[in-house]
C-alpha positions, 0 to 999 in steps of 0.5 A: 500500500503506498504512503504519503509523501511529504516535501520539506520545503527546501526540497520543494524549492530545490524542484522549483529552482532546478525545474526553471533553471532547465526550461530556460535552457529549453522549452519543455525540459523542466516538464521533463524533469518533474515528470521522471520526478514523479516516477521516482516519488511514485516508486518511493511512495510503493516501496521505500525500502527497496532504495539504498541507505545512504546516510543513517536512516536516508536512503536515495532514489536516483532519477532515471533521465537527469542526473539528480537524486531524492534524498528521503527519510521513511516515517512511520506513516510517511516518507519525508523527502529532505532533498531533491539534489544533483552533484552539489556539496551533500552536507547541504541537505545531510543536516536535515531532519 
């Protein structure tokens, strides 16, 4: 049975920041992120356990078509989503709870 996903809001700020910075790169990519994001969110939401643990309890799910991750905490009755990053510094969302 899949569980809710929770967005902190600096993850959800990291969607929005890296969705624009790809349509001002070209029309449509930025849908095209979001939409491999939700297949990855779709997924975590199924089965959080199946991804790997990357940093105590956070484990990552790897975008299928762009080079970023989500970084998310599972709950007991959710999945919190920390970050949403590419290759930037980890210690930016390792301090999020």
């Amino acid at each position: 049975m899949p569980v809710p996903v929770r967005f902190r809001p600096e993850a959800r700020a990291e969607v929005a920041e890296t969705r624009r910075w790809y349509d001002q790169r070209q029309a449509g990519v930025g849908q095209a992120f979001t939409a491999d994001l939700a297949k990855a969110i779709h997924s975590i939401s199924e089965r959080p356990s199946q991804f790997t643990r990357v940093h105590g309890d956070v484990r990552r799910a790897v975008l299928a078509r762009f080079p970023y991750a989500v970084y998310f905490r599972p709950a007991e009755t959710e999945v919190i989503v920390l970050a949403v990053h590419g290759r930037q510094d980890p210690a930016r969302w390792q301090r999020r709870k």
